[in-house]
N, C-alpha and C positions, 0 to 999 in steps of 0.2 A: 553293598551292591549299588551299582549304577542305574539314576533315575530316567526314564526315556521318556520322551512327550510323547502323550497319545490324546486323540480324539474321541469320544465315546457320543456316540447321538443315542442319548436316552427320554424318554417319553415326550418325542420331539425338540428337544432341545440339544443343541451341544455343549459340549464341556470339554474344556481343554484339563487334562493331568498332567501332571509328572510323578509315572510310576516305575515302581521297581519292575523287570519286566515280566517275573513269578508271580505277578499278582493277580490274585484269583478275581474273578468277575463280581463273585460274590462280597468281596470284602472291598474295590472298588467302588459298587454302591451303594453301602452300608458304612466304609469308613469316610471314603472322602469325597462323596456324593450328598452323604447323609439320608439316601435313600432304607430305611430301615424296615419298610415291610415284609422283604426276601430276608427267612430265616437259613441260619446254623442249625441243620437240624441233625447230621449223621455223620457230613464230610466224606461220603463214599456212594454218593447217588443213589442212594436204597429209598428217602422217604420223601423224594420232590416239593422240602418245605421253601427250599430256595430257587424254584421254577419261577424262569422269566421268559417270556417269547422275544426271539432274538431273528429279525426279520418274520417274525409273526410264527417261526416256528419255537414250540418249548423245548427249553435248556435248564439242563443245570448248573447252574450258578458257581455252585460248589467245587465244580472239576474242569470250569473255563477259564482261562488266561483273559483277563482282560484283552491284552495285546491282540487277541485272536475274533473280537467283537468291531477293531475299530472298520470303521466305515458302513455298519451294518447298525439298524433301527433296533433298539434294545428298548422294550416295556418291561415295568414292573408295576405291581400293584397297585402302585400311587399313579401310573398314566390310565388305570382303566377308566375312570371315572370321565363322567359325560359333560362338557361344560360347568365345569364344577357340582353336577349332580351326582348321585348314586348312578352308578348301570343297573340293568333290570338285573344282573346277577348279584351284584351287593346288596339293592334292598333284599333280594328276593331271599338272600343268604341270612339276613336279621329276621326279616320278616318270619321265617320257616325256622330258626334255629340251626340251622345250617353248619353253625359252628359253635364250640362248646368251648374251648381256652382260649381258640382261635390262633396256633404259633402256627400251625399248618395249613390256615384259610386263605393265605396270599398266593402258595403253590397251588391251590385249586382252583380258586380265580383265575391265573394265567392258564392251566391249563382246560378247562371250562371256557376260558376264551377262546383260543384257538378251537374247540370243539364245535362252538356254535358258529364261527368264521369259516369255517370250513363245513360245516353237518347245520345248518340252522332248525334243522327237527328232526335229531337221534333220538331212534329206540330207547328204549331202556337198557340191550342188552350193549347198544354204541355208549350209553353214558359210563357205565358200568365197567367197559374195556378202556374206556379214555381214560376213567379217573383211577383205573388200576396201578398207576407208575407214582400215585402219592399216598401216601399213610398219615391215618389221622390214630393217633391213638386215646380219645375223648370218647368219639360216637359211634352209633351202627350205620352209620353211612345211609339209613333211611332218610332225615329230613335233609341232607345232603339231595339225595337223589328228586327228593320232593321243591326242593329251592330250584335249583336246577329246572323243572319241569312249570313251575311257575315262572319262572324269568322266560320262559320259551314263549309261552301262553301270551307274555303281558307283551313281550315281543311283537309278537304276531299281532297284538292288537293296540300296539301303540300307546299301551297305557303302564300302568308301575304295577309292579308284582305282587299284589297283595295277596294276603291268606283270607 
């Protein structure tokens, strides 16, 4: 198959390719991005381990054409982070236990981002309906919901997400 040049502007940066033009968005910044926090997790959009926000809205990775991203701002787990700090949802995520293998914590992170970009202080039952579209199969999604609620907190008060 024939390689196409394409542009992909990922965690603000550009990057010039040449891809096949089938090539999924997923395997774009995991092969030859070396982006590897966006997992393989189903290949049929059921477990959101490969959720990236692609103009700030969550996407799966898994069932995008790269082709179909270029000229659109594509984040992945590795551009949340603040000035080379933790975000208040990554510490909050350690801090709380948040995640148990963690193959599934990058699809909750993008999606928990756009949540609080959009919603900066969801209910419970708003967290709960966000983080409905990824599957974790480790945890009861309690200290999930408790990370979550601390990074809001620390948010709000300008300071880091401690327990």
């Amino acid at each position: 198959m024939r390689k196409a040049l394409l542009e992909l502007r990922v965690n603000g940066r550009s990057h010039e390719l040449a891809i096949e033009p089938n090539r999924l968005l997923l395997d774009a910044l995991r092969l030859d991005l070396q982006l590897t926090g966006s997992k393989r997790g189903c290949d049929d959009s059921s477990c959101g381990a490969c959720t990236v926000l692609v103009d700030g809205t969550p996407m799966l990775s898994c069932t995008m054409l790269a082709a179909s991203c270029e000229g659109q701002e594509i984040t992945t787990v590795e551009g949340v982070s603040e000035h080379g700090a933790l975000a208040a949802i990554q510490k909050a995520y350690g801090d709380w236990g948040g995640a148990q293998c963690g193959f599934c914590t990058p699809g909750f992170m993008m999606t928990v981002k756009h949540l609080l970009a959009t919603n900066p202080n969801p209910t419970d039952t708003e967290i709960r309906e966000a983080l409905s579209s990824n599957l974790c199969r480790c945890t009861g999604y309690s200290q999930m919901y408790e990370a979550i609620k601390a990074a809001i907190q620390a948010e709000q008060k300008g300071t880091a997400a401690a327990k």
